[in-house]
mmCIF file of the N, C-alpha and C atoms, coordinates in Angstrom:
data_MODEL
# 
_entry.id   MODEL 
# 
loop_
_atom_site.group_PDB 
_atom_site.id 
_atom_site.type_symbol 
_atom_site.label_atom_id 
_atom_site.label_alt_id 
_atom_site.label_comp_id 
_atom_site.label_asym_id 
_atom_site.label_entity_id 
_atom_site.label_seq_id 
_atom_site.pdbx_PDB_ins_code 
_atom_site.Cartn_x 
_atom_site.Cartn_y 
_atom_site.Cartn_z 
_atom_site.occupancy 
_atom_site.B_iso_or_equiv 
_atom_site.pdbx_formal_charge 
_atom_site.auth_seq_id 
_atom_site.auth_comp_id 
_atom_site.auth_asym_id 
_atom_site.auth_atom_id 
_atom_site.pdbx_PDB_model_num 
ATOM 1   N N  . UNK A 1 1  ? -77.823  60.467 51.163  1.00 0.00 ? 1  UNK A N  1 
ATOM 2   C CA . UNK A 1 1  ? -79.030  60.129 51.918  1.00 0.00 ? 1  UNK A CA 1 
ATOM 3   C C  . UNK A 1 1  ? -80.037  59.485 50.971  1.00 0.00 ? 1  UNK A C  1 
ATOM 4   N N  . UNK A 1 2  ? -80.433  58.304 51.230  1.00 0.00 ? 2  UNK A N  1 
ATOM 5   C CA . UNK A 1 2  ? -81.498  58.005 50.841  1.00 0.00 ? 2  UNK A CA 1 
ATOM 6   C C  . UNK A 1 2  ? -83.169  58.717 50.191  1.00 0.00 ? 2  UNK A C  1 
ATOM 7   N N  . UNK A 1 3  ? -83.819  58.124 49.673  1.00 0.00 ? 3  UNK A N  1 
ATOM 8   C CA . UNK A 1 3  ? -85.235  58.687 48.957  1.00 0.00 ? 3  UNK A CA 1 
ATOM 9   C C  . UNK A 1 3  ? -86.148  58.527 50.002  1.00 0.00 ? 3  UNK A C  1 
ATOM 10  N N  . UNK A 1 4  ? -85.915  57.741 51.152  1.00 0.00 ? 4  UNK A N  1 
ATOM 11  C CA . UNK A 1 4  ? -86.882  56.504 52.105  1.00 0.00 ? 4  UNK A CA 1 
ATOM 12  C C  . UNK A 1 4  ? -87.952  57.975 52.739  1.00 0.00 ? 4  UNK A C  1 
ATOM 13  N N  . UNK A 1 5  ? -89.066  57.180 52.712  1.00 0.00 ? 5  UNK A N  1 
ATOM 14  C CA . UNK A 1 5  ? -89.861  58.251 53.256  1.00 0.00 ? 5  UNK A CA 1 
ATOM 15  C C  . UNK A 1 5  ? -89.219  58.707 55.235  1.00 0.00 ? 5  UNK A C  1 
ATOM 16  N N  . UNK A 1 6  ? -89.276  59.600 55.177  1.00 0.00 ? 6  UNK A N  1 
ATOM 17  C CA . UNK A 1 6  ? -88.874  60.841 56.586  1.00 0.00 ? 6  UNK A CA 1 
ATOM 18  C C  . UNK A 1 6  ? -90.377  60.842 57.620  1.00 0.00 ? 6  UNK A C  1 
ATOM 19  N N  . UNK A 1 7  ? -90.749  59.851 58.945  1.00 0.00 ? 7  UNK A N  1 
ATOM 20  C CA . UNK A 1 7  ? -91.517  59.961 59.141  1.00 0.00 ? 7  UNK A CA 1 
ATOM 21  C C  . UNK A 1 7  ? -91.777  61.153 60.339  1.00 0.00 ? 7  UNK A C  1 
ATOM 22  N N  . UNK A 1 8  ? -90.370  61.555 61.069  1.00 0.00 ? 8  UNK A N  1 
ATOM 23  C CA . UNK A 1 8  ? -90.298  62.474 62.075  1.00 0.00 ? 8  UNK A CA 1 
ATOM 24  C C  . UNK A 1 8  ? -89.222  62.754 62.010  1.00 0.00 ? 8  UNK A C  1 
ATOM 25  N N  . UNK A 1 9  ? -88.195  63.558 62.744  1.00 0.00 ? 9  UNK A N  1 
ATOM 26  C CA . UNK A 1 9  ? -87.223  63.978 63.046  1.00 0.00 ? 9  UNK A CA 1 
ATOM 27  C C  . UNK A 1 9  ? -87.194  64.783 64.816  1.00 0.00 ? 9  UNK A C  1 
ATOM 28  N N  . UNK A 1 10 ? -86.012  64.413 65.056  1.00 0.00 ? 10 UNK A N  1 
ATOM 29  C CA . UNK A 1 10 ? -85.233  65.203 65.958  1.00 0.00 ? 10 UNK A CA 1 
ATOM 30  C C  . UNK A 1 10 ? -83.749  65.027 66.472  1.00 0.00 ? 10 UNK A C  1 
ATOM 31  N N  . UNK A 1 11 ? -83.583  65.836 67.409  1.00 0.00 ? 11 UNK A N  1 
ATOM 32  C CA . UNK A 1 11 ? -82.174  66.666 67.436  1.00 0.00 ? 11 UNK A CA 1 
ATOM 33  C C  . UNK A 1 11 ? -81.277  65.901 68.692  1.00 0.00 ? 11 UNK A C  1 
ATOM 34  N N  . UNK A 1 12 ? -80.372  65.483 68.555  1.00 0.00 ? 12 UNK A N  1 
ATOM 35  C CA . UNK A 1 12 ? -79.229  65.201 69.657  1.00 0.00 ? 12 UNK A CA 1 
ATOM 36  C C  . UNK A 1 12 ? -78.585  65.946 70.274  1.00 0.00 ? 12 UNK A C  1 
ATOM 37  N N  . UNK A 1 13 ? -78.970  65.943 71.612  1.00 0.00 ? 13 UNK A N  1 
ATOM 38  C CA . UNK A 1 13 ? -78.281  66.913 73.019  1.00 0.00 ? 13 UNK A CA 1 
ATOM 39  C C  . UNK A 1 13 ? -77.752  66.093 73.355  1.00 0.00 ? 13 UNK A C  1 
ATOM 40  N N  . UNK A 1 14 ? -76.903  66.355 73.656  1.00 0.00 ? 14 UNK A N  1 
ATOM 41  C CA . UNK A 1 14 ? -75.867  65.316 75.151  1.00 0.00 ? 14 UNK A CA 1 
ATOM 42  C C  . UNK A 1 14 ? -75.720  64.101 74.907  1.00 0.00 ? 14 UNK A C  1 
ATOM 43  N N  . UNK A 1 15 ? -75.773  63.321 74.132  1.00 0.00 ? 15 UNK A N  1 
ATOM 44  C CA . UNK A 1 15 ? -75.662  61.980 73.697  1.00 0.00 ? 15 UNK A CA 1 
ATOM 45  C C  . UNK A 1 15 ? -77.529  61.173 73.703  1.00 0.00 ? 15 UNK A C  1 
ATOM 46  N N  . UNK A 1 16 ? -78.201  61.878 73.636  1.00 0.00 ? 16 UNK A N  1 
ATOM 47  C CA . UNK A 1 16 ? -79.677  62.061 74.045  1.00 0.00 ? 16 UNK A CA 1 
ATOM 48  C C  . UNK A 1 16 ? -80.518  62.397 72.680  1.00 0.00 ? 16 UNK A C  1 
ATOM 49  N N  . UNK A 1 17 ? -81.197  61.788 72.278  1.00 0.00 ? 17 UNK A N  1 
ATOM 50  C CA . UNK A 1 17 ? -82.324  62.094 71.050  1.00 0.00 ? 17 UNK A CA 1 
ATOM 51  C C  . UNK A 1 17 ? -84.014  61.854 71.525  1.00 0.00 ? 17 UNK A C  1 
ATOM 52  N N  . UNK A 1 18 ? -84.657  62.700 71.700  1.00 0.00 ? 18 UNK A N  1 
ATOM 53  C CA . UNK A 1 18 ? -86.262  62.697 71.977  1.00 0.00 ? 18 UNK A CA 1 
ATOM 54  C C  . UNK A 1 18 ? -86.650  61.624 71.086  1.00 0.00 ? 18 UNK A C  1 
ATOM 55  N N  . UNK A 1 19 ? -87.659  60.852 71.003  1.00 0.00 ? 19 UNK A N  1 
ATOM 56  C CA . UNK A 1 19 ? -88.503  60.117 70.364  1.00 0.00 ? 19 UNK A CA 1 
ATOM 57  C C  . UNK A 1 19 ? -89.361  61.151 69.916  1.00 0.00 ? 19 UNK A C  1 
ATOM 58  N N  . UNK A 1 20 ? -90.110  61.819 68.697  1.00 0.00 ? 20 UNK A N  1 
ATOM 59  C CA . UNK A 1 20 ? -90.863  62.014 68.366  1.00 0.00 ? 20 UNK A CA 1 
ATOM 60  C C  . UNK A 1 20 ? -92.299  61.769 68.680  1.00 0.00 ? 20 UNK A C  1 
ATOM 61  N N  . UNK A 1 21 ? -93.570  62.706 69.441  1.00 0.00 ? 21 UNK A N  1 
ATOM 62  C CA . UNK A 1 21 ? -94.674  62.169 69.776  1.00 0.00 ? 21 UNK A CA 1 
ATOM 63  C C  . UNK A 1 21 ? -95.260  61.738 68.877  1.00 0.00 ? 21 UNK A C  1 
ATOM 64  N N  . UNK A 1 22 ? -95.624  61.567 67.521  1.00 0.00 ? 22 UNK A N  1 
ATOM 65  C CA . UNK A 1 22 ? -96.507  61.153 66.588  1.00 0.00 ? 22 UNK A CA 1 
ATOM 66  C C  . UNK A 1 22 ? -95.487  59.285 66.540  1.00 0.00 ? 22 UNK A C  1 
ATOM 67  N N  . UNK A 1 23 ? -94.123  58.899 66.762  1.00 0.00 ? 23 UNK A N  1 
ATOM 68  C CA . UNK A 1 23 ? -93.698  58.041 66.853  1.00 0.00 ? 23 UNK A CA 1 
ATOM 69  C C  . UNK A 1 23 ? -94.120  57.587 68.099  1.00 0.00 ? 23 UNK A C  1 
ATOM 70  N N  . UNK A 1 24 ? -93.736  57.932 69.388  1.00 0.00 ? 24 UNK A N  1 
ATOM 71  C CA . UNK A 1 24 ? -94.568  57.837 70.476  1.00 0.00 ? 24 UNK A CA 1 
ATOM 72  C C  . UNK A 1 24 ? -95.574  56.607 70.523  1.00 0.00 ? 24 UNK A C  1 
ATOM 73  N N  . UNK A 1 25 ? -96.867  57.809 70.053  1.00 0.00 ? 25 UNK A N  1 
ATOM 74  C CA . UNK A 1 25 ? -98.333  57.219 69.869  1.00 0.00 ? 25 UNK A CA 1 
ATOM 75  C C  . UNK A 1 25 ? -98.093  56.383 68.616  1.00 0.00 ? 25 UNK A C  1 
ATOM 76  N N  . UNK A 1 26 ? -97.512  55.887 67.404  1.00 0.00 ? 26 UNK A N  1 
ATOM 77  C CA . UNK A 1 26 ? -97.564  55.277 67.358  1.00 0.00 ? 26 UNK A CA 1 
ATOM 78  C C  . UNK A 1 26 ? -97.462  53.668 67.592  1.00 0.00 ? 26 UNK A C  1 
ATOM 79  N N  . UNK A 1 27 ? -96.301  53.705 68.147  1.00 0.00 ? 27 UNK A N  1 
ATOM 80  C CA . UNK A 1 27 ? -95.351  52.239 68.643  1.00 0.00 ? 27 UNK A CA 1 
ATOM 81  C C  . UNK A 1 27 ? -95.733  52.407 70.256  1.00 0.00 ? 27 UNK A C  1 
ATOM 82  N N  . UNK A 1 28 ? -96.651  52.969 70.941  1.00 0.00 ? 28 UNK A N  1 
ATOM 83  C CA . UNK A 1 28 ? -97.347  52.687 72.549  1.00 0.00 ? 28 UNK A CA 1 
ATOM 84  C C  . UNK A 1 28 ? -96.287  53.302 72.890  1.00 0.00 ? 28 UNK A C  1 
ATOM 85  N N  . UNK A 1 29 ? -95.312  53.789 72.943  1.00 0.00 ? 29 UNK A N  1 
ATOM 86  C CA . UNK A 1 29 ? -93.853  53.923 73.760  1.00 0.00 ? 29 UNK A CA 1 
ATOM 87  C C  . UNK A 1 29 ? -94.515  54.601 74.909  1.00 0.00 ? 29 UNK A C  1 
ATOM 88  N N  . UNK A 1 30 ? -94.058  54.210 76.086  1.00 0.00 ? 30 UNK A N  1 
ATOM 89  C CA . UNK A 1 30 ? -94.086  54.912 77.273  1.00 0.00 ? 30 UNK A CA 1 
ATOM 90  C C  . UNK A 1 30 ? -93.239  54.916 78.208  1.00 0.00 ? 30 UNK A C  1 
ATOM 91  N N  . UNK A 1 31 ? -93.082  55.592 79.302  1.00 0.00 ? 31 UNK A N  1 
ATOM 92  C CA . UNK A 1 31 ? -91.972  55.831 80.439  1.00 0.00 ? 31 UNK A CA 1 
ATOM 93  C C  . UNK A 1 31 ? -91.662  54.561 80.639  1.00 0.00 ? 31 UNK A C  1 
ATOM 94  N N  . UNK A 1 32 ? -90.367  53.893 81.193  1.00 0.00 ? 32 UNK A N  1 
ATOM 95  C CA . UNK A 1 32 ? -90.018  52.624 81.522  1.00 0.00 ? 32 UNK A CA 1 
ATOM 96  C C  . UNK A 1 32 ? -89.945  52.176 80.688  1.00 0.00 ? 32 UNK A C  1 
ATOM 97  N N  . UNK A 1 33 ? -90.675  52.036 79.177  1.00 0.00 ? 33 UNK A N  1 
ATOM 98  C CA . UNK A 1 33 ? -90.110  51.170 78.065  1.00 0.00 ? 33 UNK A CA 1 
ATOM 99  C C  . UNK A 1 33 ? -88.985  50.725 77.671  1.00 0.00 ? 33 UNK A C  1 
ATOM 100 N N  . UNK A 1 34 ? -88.175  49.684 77.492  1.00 0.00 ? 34 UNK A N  1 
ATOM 101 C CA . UNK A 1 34 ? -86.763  49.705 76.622  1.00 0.00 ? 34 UNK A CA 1 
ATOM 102 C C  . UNK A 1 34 ? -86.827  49.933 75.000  1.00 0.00 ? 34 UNK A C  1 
ATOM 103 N N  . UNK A 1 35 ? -85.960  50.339 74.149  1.00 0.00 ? 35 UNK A N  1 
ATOM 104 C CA . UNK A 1 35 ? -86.082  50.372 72.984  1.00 0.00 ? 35 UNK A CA 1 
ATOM 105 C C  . UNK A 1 35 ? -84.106  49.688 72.607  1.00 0.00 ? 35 UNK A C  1 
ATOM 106 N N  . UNK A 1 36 ? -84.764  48.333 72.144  1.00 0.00 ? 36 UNK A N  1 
ATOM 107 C CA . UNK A 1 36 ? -82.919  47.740 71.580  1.00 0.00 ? 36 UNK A CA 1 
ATOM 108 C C  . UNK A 1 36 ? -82.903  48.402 69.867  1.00 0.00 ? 36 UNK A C  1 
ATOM 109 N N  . UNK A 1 37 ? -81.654  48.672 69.905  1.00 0.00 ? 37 UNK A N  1 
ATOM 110 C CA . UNK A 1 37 ? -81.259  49.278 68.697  1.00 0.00 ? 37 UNK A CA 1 
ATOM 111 C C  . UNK A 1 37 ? -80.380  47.648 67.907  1.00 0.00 ? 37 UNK A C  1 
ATOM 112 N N  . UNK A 1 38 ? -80.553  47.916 66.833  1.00 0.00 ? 38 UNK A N  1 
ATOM 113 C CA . UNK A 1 38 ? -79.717  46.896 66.025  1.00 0.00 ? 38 UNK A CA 1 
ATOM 114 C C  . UNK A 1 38 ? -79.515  48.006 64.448  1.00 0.00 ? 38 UNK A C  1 
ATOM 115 N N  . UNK A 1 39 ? -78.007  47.420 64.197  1.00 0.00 ? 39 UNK A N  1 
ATOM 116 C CA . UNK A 1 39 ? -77.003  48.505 63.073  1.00 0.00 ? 39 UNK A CA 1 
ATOM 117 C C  . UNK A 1 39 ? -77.271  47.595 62.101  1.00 0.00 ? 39 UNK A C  1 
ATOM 118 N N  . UNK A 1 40 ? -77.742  47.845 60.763  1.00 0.00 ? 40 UNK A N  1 
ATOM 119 C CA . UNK A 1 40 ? -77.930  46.692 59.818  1.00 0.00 ? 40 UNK A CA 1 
ATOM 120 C C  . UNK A 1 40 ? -76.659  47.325 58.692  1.00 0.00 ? 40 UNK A C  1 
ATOM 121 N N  . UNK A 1 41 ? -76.707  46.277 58.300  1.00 0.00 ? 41 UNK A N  1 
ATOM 122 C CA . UNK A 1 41 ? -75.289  45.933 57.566  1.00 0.00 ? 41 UNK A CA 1 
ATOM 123 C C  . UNK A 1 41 ? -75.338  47.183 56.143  1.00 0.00 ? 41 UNK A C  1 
ATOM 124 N N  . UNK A 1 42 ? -76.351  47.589 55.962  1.00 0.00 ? 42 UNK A N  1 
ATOM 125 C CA . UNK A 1 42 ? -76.743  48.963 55.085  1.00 0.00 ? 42 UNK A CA 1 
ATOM 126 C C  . UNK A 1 42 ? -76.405  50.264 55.413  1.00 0.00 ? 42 UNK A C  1 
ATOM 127 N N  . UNK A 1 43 ? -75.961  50.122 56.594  1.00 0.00 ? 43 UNK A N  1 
ATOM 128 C CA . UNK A 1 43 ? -76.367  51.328 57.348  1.00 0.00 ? 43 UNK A CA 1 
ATOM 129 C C  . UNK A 1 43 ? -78.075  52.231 58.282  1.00 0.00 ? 43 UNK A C  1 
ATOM 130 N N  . UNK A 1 44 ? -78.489  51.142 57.979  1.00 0.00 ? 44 UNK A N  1 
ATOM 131 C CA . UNK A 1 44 ? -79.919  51.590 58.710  1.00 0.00 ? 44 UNK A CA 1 
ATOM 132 C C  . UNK A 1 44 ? -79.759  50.627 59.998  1.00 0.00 ? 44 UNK A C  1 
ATOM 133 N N  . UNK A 1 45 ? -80.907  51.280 61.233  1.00 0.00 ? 45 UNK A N  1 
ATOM 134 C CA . UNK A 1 45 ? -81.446  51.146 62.425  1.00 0.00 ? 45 UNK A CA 1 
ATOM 135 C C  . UNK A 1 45 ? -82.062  50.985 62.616  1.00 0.00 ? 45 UNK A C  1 
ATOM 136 N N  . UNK A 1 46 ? -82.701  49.483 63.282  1.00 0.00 ? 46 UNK A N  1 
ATOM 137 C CA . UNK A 1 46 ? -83.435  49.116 63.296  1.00 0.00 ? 46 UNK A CA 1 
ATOM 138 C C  . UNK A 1 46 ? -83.871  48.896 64.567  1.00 0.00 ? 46 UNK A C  1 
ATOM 139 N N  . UNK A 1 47 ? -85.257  49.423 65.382  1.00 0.00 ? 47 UNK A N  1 
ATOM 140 C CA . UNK A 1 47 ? -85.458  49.679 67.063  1.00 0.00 ? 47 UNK A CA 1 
ATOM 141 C C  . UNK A 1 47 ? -86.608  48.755 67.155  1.00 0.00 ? 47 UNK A C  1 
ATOM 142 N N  . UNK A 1 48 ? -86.435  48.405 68.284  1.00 0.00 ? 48 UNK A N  1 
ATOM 143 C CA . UNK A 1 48 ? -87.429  47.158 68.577  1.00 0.00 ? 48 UNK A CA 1 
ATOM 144 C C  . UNK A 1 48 ? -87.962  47.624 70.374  1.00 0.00 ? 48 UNK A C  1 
ATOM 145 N N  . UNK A 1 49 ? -89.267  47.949 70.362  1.00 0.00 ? 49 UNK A N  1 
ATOM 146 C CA . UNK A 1 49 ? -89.763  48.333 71.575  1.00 0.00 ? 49 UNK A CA 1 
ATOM 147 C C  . UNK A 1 49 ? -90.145  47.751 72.520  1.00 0.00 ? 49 UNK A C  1 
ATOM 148 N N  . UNK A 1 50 ? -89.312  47.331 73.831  1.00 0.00 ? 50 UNK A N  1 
ATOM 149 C CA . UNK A 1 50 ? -89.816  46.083 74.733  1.00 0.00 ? 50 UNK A CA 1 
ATOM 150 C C  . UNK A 1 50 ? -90.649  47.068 75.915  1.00 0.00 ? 50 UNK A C  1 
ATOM 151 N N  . UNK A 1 51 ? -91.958  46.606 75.856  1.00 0.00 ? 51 UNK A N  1 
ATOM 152 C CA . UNK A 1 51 ? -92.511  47.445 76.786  1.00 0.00 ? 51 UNK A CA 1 
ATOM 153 C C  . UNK A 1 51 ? -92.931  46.882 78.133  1.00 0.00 ? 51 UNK A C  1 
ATOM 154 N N  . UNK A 1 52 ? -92.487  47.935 78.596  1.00 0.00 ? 52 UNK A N  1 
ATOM 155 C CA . UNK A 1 52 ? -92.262  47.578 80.392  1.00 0.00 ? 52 UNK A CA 1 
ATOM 156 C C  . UNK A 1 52 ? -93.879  47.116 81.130  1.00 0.00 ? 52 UNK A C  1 
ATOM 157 N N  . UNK A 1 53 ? -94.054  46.424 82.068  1.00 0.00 ? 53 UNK A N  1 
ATOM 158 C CA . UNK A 1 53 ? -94.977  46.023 82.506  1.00 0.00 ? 53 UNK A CA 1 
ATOM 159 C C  . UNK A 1 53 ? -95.418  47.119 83.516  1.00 0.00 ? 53 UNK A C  1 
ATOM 160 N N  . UNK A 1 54 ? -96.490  46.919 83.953  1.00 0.00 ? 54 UNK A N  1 
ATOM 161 C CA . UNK A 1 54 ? -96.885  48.100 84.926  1.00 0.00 ? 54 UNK A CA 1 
ATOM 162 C C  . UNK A 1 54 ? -96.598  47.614 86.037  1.00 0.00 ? 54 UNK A C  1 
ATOM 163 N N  . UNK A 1 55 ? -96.172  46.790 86.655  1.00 0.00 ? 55 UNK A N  1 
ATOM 164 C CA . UNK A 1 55 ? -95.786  46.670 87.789  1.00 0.00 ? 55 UNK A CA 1 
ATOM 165 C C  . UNK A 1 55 ? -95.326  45.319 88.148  1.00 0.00 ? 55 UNK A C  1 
ATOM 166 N N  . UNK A 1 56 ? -94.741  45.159 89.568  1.00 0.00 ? 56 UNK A N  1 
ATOM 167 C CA . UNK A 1 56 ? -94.758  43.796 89.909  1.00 0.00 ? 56 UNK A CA 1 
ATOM 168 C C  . UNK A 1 56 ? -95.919  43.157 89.695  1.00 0.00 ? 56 UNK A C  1 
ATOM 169 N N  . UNK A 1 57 ? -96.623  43.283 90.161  1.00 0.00 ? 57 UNK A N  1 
ATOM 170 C CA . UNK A 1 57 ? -97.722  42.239 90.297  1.00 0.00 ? 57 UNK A CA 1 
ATOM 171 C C  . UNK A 1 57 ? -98.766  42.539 89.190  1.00 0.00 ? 57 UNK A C  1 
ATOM 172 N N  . UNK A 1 58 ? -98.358  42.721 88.152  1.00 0.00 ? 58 UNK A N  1 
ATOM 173 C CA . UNK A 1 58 ? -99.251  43.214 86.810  1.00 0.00 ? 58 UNK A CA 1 
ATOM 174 C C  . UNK A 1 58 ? -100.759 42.117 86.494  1.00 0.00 ? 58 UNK A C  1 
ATOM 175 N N  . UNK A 1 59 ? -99.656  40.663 86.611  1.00 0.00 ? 59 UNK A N  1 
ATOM 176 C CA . UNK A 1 59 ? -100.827 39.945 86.001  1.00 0.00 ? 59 UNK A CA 1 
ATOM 177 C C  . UNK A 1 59 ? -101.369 39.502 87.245  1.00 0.00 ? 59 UNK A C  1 
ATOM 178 N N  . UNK A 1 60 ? -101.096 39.858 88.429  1.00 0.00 ? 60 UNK A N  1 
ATOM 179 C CA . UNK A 1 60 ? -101.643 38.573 90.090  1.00 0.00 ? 60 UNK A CA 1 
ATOM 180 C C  . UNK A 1 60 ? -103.506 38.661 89.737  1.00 0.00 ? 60 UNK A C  1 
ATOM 181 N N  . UNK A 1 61 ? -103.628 37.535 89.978  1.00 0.00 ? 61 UNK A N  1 
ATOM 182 C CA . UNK A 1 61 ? -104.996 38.080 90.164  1.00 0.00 ? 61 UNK A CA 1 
ATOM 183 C C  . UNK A 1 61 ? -105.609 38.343 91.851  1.00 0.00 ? 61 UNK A C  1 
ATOM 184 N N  . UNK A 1 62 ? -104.876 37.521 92.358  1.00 0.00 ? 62 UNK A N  1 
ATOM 185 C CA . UNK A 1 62 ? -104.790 37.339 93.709  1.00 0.00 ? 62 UNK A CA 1 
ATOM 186 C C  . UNK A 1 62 ? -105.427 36.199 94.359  1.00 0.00 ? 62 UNK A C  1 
ATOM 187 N N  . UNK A 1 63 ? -105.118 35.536 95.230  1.00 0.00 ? 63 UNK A N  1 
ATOM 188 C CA . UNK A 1 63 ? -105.251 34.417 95.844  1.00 0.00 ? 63 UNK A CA 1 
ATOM 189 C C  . UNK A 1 63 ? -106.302 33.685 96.209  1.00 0.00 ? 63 UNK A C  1 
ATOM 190 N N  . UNK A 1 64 ? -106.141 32.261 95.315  1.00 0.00 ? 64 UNK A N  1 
ATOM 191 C CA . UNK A 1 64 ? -107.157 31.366 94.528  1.00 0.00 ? 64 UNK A CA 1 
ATOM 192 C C  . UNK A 1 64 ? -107.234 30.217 95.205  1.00 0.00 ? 64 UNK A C  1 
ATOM 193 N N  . UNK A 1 65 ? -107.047 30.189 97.236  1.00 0.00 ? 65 UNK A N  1 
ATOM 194 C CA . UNK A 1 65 ? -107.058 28.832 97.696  1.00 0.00 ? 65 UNK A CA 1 
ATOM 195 C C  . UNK A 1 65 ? -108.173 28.544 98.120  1.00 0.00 ? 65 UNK A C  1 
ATOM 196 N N  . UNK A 1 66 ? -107.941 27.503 98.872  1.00 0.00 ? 66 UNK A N  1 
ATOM 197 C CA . UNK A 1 66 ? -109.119 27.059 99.977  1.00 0.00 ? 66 UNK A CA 1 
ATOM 198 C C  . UNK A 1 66 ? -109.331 27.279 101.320 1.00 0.00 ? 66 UNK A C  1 
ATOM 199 N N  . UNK A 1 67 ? -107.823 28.061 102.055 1.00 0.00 ? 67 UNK A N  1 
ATOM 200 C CA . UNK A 1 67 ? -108.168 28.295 103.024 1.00 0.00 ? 67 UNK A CA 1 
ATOM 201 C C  . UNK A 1 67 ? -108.380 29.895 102.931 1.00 0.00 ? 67 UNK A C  1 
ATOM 202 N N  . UNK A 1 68 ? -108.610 30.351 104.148 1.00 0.00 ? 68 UNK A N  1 
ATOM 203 C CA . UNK A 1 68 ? -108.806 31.735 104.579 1.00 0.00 ? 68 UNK A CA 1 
ATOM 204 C C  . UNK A 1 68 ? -107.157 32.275 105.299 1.00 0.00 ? 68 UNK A C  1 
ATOM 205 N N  . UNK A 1 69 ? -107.389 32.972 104.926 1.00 0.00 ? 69 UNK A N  1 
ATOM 206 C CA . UNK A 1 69 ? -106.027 33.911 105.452 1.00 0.00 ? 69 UNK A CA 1 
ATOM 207 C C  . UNK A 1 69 ? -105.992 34.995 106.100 1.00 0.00 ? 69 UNK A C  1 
ATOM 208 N N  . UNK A 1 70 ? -105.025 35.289 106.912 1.00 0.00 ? 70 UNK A N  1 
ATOM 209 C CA . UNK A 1 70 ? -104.794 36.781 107.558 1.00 0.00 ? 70 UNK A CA 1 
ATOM 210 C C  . UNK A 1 70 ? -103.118 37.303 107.113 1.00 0.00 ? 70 UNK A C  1 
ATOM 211 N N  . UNK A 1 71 ? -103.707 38.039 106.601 1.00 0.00 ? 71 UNK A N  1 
ATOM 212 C CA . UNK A 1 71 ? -102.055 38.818 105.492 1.00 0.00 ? 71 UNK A CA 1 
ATOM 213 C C  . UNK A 1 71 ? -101.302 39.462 106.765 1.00 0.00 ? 71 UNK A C  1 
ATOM 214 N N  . UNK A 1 72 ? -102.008 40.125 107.942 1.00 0.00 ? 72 UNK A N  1 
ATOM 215 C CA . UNK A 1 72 ? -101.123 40.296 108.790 1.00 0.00 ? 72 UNK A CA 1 
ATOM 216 C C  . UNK A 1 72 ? -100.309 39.777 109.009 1.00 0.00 ? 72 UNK A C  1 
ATOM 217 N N  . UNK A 1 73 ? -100.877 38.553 109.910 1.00 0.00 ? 73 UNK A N  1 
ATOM 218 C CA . UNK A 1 73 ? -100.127 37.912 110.530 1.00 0.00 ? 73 UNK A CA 1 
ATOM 219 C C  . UNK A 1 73 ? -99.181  36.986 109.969 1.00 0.00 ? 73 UNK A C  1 
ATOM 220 N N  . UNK A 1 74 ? -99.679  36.415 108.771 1.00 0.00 ? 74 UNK A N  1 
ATOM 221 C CA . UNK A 1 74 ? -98.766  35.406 107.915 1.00 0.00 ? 74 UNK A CA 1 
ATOM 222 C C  . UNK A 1 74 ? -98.069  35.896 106.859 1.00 0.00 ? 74 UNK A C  1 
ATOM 223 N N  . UNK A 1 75 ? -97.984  37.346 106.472 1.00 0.00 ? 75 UNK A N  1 
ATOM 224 C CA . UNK A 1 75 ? -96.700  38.073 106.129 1.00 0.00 ? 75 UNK A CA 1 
ATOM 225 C C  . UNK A 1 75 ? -95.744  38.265 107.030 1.00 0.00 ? 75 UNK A C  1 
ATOM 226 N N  . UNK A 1 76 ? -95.629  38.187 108.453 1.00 0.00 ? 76 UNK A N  1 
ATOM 227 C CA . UNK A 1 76 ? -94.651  38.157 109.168 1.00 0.00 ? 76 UNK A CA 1 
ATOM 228 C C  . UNK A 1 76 ? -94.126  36.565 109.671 1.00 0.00 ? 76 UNK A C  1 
ATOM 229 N N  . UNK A 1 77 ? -95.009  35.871 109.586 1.00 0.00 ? 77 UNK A N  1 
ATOM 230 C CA . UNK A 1 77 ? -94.626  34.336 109.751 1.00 0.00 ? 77 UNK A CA 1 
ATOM 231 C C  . UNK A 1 77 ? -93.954  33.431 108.453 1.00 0.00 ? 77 UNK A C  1 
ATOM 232 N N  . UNK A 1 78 ? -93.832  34.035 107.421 1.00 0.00 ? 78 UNK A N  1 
ATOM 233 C CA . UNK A 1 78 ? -93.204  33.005 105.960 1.00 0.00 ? 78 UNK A CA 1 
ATOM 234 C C  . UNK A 1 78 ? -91.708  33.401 107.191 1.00 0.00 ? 78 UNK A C  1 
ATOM 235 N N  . UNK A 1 79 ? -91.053  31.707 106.906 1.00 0.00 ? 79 UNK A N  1 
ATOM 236 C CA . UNK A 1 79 ? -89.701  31.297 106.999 1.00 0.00 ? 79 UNK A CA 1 
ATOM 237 C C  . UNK A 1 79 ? -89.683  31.256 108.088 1.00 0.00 ? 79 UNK A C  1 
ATOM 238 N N  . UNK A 1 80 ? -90.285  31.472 109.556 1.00 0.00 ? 80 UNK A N  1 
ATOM 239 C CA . UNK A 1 80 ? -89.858  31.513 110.599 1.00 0.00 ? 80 UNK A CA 1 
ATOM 240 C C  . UNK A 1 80 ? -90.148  30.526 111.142 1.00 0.00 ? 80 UNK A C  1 
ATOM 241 N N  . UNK A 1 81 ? -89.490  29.702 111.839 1.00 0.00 ? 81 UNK A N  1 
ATOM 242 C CA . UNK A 1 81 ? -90.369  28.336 113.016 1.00 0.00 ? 81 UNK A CA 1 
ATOM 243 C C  . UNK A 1 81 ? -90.815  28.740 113.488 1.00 0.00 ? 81 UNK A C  1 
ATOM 244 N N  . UNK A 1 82 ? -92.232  28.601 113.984 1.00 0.00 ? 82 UNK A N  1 
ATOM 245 C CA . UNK A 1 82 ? -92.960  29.315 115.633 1.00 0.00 ? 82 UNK A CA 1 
ATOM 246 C C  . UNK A 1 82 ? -93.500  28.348 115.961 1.00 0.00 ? 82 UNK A C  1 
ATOM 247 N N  . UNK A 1 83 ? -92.580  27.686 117.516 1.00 0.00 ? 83 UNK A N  1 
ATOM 248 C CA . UNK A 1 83 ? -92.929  26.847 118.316 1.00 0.00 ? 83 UNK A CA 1 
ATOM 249 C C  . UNK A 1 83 ? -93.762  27.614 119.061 1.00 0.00 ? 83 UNK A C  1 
# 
């Protein structure tokens, strides 16, 4: 084993390892996040944190035209002909 500084530790259940909370808070990690693993040719692991957006419509700001709208009615009218 290496000298490399030890910044947390934990334990493998079930094919399953906790993230450490002080790792956590550091790197933002939160629910929904992905984390890609890459094997470096040393033997070390290297994790890269893609963090999930909060939602569909995260960035919408919402609708920037000129006319006026009714979401009722013209959420049920996209795609339909109405003669």
């Amino acid at each position: 084993m290496s000298s490399d500084r030890v910044d947390a530790e934990s334990t493998v259940s079930g094919n399953q390892a906790n993230i450490p909370a002080r790792i956590r808070r550091e790197l933002d990690i939160d629910d929904g996040d992905h984390l890609r693993w890459q094997l470096e040719g040393d033997g070390s692991v290297r994790v890269q944190v893609v963090q999930q957006w909060t939602g569909t419509f995260a960035d919408f700001d919402g609708y920037d035209g000129e006319e006026a709208t009714d979401v009722a009615t013209d959420h049920d009218a996209w795609s339909v002909d109405v003669e």
